[in-house]
C-alpha positions in Angstrom: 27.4 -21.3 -17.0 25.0 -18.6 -17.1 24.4 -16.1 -13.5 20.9 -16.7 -12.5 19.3 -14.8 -9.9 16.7 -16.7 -7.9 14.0 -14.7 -6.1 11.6 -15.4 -2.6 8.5 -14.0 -1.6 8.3 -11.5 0.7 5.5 -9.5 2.1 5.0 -5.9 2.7 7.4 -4.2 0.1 6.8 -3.0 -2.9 9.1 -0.9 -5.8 7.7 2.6 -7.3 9.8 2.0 -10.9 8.9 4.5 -13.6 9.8 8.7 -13.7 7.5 12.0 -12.8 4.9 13.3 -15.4 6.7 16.0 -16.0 10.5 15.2 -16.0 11.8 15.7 -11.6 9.2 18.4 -11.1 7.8 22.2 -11.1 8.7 24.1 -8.6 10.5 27.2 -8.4 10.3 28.8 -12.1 7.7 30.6 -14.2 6.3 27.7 -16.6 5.1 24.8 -14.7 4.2 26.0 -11.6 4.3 23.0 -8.4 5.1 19.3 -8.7 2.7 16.6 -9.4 4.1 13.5 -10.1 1.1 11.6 -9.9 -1.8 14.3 -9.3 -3.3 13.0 -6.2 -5.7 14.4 -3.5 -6.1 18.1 -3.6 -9.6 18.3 -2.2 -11.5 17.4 -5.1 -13.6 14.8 -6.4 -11.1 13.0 -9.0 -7.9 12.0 -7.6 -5.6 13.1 -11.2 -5.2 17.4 -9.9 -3.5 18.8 -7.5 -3.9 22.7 -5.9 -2.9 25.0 -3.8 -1.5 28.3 -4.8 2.6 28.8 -3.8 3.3 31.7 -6.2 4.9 29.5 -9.0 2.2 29.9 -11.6 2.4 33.0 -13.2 4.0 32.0 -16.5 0.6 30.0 -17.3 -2.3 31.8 -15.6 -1.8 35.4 -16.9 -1.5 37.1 -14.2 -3.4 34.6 -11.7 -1.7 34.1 -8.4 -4.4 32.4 -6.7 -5.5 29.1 -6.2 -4.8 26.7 -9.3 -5.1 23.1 -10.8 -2.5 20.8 -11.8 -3.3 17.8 -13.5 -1.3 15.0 -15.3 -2.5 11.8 -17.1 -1.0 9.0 -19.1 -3.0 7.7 -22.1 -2.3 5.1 -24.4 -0.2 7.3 -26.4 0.2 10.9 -25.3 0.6 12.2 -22.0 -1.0 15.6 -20.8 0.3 17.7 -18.1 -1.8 20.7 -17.6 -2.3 23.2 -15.4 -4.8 26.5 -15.1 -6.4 28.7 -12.6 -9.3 27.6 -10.1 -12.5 27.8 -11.9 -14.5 30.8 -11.7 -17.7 32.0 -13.2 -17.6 34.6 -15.7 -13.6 34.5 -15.5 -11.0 33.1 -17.9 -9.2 30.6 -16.7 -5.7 30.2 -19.0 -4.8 26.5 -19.9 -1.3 25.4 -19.8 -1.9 22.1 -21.8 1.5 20.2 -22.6 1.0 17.4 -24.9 3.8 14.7 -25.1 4.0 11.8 -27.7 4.8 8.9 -24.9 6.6 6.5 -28.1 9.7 9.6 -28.5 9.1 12.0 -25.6 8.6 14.6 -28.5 6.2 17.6 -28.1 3.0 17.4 -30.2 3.4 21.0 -32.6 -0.2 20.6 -34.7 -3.5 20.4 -33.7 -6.5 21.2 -32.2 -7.5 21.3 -28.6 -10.9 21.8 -26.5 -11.9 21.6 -23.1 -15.3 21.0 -22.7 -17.3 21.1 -19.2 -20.0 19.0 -18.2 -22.3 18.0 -15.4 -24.3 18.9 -12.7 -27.9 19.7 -14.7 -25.8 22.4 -16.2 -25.2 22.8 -20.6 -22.2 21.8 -21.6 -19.8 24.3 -22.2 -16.4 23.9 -24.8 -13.5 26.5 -25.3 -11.3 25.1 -28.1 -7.8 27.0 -29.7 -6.5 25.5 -33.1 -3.0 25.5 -32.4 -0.6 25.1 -30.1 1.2 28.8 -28.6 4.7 26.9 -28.8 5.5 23.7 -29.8 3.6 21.2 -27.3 2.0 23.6 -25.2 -1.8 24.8 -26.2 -3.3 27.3 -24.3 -7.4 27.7 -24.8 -9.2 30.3 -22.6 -11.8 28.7 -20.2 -14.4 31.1 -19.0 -17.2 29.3 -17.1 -20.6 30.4 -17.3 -22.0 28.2 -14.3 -20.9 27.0 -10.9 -20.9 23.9 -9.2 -19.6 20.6 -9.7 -18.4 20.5 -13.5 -16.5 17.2 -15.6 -13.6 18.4 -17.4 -12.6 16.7 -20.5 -9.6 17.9 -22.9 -9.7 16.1 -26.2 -6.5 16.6 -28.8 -7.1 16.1 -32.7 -4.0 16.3 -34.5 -2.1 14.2 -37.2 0.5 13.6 -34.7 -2.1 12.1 -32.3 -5.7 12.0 -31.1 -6.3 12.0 -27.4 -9.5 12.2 -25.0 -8.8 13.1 -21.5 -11.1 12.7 -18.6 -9.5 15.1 -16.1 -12.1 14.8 -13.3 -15.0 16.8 -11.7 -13.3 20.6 -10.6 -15.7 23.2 -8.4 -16.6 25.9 -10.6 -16.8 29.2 -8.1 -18.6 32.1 -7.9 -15.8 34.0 -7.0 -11.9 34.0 -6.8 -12.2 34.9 -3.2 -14.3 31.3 -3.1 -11.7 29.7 -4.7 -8.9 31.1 -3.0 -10.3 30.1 0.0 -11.1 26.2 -0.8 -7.3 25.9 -2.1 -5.0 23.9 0.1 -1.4 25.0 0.6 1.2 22.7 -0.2 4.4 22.0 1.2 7.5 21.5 -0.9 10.2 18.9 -0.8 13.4 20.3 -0.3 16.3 19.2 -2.1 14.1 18.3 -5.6 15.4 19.8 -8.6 12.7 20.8 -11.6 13.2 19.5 -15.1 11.0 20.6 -17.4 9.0 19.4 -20.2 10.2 22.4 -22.2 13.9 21.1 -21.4 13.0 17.4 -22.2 11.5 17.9 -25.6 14.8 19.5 -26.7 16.9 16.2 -25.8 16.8 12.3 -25.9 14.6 11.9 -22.9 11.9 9.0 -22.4 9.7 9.1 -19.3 7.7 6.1 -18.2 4.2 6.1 -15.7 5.4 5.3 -12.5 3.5 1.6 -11.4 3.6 -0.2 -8.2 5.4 -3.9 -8.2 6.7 -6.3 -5.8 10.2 -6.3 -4.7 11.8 -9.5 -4.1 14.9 -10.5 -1.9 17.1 -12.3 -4.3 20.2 -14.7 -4.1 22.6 -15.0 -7.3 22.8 -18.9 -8.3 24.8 -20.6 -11.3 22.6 -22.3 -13.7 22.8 -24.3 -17.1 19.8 -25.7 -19.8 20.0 -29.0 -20.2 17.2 -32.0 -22.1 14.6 -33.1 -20.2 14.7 -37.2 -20.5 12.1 -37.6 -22.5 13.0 -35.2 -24.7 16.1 -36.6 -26.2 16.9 -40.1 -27.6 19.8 -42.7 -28.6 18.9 -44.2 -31.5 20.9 -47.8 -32.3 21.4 -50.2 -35.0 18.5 -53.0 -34.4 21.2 -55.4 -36.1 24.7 -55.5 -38.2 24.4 -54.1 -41.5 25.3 -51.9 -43.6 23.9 -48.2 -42.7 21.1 -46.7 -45.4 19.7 -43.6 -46.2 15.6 -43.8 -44.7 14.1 -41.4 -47.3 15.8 -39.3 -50.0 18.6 -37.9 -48.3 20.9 -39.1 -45.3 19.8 -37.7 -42.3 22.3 -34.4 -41.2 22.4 -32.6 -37.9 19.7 -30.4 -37.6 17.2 -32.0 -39.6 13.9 -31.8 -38.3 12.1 -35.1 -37.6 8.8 -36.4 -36.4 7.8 -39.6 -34.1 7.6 -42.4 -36.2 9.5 -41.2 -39.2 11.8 -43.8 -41.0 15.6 -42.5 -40.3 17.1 -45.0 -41.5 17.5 -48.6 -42.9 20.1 -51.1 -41.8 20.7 -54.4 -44.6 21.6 -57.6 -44.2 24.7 -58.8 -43.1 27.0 -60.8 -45.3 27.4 -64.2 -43.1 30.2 -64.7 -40.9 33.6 -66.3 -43.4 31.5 -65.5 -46.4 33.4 -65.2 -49.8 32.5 -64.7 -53.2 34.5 -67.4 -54.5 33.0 -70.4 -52.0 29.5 -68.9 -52.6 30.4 -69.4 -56.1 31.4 -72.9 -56.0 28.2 -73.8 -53.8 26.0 -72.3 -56.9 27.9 -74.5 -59.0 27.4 -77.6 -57.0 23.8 -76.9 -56.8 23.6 -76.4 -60.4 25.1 -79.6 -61.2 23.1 -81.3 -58.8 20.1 -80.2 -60.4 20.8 -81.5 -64.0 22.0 -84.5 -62.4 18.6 -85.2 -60.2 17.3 -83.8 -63.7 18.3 -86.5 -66.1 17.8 -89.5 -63.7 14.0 -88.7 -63.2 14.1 -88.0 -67.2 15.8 -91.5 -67.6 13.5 -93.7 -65.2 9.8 -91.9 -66.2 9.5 -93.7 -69.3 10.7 -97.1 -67.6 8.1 -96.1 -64.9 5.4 -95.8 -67.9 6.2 -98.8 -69.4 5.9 -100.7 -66.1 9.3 -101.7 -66.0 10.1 -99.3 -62.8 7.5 -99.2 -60.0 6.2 -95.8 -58.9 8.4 -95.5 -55.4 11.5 -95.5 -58.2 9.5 -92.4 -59.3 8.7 -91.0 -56.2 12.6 -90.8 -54.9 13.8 -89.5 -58.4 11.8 -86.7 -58.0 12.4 -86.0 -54.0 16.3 -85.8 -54.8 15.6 -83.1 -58.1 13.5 -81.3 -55.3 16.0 -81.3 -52.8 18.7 -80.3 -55.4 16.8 -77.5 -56.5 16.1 -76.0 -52.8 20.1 -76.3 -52.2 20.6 -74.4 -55.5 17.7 -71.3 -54.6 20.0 -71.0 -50.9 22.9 -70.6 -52.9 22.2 -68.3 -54.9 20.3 -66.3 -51.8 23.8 -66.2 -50.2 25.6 -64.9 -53.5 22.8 -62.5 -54.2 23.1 -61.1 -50.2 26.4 -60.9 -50.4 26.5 -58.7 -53.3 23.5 -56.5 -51.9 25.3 -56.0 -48.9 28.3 -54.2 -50.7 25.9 -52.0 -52.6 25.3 -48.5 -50.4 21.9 -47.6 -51.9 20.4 -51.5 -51.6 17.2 -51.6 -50.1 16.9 -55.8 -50.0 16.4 -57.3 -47.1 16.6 -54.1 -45.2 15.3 -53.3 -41.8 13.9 -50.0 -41.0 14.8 -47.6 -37.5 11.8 -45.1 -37.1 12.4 -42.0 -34.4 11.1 -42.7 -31.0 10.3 -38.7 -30.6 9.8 -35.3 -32.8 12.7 -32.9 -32.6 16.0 -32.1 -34.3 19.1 -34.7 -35.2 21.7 -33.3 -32.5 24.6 -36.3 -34.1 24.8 -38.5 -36.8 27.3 -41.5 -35.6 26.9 -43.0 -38.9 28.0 -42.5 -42.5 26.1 -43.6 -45.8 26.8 -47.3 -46.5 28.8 -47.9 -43.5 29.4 -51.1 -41.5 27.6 -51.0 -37.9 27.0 -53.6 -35.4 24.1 -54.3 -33.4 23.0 -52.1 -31.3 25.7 -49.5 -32.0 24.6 -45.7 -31.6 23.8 -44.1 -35.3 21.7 -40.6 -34.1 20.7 -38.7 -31.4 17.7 -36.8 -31.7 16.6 -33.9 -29.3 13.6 -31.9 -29.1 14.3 -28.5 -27.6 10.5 -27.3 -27.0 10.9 -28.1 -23.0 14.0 -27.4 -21.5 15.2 -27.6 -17.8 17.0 -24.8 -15.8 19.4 -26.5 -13.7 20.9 -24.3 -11.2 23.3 -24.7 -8.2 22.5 -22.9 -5.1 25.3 -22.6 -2.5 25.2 -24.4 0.5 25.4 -20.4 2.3 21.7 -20.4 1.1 20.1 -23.7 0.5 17.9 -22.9 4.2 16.2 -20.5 2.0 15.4 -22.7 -0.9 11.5 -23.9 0.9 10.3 -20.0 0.3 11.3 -19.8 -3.5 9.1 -17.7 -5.5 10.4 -18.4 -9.0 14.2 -17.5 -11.0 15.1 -15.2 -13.6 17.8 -14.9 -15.8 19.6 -13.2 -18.3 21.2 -13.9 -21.2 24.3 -11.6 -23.3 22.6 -12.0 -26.8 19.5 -11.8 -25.8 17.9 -8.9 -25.1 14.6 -9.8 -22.4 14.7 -11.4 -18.9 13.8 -14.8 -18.8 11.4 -15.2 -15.6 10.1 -18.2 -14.4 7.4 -18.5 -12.1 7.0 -20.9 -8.8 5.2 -23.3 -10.1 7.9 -24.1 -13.0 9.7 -25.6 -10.0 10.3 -29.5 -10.9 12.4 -30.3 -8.3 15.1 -29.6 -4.8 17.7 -32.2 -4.7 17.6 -34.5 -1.3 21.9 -33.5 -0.8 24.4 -31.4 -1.3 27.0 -31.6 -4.0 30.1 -32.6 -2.1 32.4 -31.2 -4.2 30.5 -27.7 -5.0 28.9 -27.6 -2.0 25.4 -26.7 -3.8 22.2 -27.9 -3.5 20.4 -28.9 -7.0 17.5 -27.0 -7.9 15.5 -27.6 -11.3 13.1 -25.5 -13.3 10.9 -26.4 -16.2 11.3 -23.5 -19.0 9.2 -23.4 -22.3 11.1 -23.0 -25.7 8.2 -22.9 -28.2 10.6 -20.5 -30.5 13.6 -23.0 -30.0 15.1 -19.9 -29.6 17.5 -21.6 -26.5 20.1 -24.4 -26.3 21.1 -27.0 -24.1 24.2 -26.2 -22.7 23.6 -22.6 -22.1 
């Protein structure tokens, strides 16, 4: 039986899954400068940068150990982590920009880069640099030419991948002093340990943007697939015969088959004591009596012409040729059915057995040209579109069954999680299972692939 997990609703919690920007962080060495897994509030307007100036950005700014900008944002397929010195007008403010190719965690080593500033009544401004310094980092020199409130966008062209960027509005000062003094210190987390992008480019790393979703208490369950009962069916002889092909081909086990469709055809019966030689004597009586009734209407007709007979002599000459002839057409049925009913491929007197439902032949009880009896199984058909998740849940946990917020399971050869919402739940079972001591709980689970089996 397959380990199912079922899963209740809970309020109030929720799971951070995913990794940092930039590997576990920056602090504490020359390249990255501080941590900022996810950019927020650092007095601007746009919540993607972080600030604050802790003496770990020298390696980018050139020499700049005041107030500076971290930013890091995920885009369809490349993530940007950059960081630079605190705008200031008429200085040159060093970009760090490391671009990632999210599908590999691979640096991007070609291309083109510029930042370009916007906003506030001002012109717009761009700095570009046509290559990166080292592989994945570019580093274009901005040098601001008005203050104020000003858009920064970073846009990448490069074979490896093209990017736009909207980093936010950044204050554009008049003067470092200004910017030093609008910077807010941050405090660092002990204990963190910095990994950095440098480090992770050289390795089999993957990083993933870190989302919010709920976190579910959970109890572990048993569970099996099973048919729902209108989805499989029994299929019977509608009378003793002998068991026919319905189209071209016998029907095999997992052959596909619609509603309708003609499965098979069952023949006639030979009668009960039947034999070929008393079936031939009775076509020999009937014969005889035939030429008998024959003659004696041949012999009295003329009589009957001449006047010599009267015309009710007539009339009963030809009622006992009649009657001889019907007896000798039955007797020759019976022969003929007999000998139909020992040939496999005879499609006299058949009768045919359409499917009740679409789906696949699960059995074949039958064989071509065998004997069945009426109402004997010959096929079961099952259609595996709409299956049912039957699980088990011990009696330990069945109060907890009313606040069910769906199931999920997984399967060995299959690589994804099956999850099943709360309203797939068909039904809680009214007792307990006295001998497992579980409660029955059923799911309804779509198959559309028929990529699952009953039994699982």
């Amino acid at each position: 039986m397959t380990r199912t997990t079922m899963v209740f609703a809970v309020s109030s919690m929720a799971l951070l899954l995913g990794s940092w920007s930039c590997g576990f962080g920056h602090e504490d060495h020359d390249e990255h400068g501080d941590h900022h897994e996810d950019g927020h509030d650092d007095g601007h307007d746009d919540g993607h940068h972080g600030g604050g100036d802790d003496g770990h950005h020298d390696g980018h700014h050139g020499g700049h150990d005041g107030a500076a900008e971290v930013v890091t944002i995920w885009g369809p397929t490349t993530q940007l982590f950059v960081e630079f010195p605190a705008l200031v007008q008429g200085e040159d403010s060093p970009f760090a920009a490391h671009l990632t190719r999210i599908s590999d965690h691979l640096a991007i080593d070609q291309g083109t880069v510029v930042v370009e500033l916007s906003g506030s009544g001002a012109p717009k401004e761009s700095f570009q640099v046509g290559k990166p310094a080292v592989a994945g980092i570019f580093r274009p020199i901005v040098r601001p030419a008005n203050t104020g409130k000003r858009r920064v966008t970073l846009r990448l062209a490069s074979a490896a991948a093209t990017a736009d960027f909207d980093m936010g509005e950044f204050t554009v000062f008049a003067s470092r002093k200004d910017a030093d003094a609008a910077a807010q210190e941050e405090e660092e987390s002990p204990g963190e340990i910095s990994f950095l992008l440098e480090q992770q480019w050289k390795i089999p790393f993957l990083v993933r943007e870190a989302q919010q979703r709920p976190l579910r208490p959970n109890i572990p369950v048993f569970g099996a697939l099973s048919v729902p009962n209108d989805a499989e069916a029994l299929i019977t002889a509608p009378r003793a015969g002998r068991l026919i092909a319905g189209g071209s081909q016998f029907l095999a086990p997992g052959d596909t088959v619609a509603r309708a469709d003609t499965l098979f055809r069952v023949g006639a019966a030979a009668p009960e004591g039947a034999d070929v030689p008393a079936l031939d004597l009775a076509v020999q009586r009937a014969t005889i009596e035939v030429n008998s009734a024959q003659r004696e209407l041949d012999r009295v007709l003329p009589l009957f012409e001449n006047g010599v007979v009267s015309e009710k002599r007539i009339d009963a000459a030809r009622a006992v040729l009649q009657t001889a002839q019907a007896e000798l057409r039955s007797a020759r049925r019976r022969r003929g059915n007999l000998g139909a009913s020992q040939r496999v491929g005879a499609a006299r007197d058949t009768v045919e057995v359409p499917s009740p439902i679409s789906g696949r032949v699960a059995e074949v009880f039958g064989a071509p040209g065998g004997w069945v009896q009426q109402d004997q199984p010959i096929a079961r058909i099952v259609n595996r579109e709409h299956l049912w998740l039957d699980l088990a849940v011990p009696e330990a946990y069945v109060g907890r069954v009313k606040s069910i917020s769906g199931v999920w399971f997984k399967l060995d050869s299959y690589d994804r999680v099956f999850d099943l919402p709360a309203s797939s739940l068909v039904s809680v079972g009214t007792e307990l299972n006295r001998t497992s001591r579980s409660l029955p709980v059923r799911f309804a689970l779509d198959n559309p692939a028929a990529d699952l089996f009953p039994g699982m």
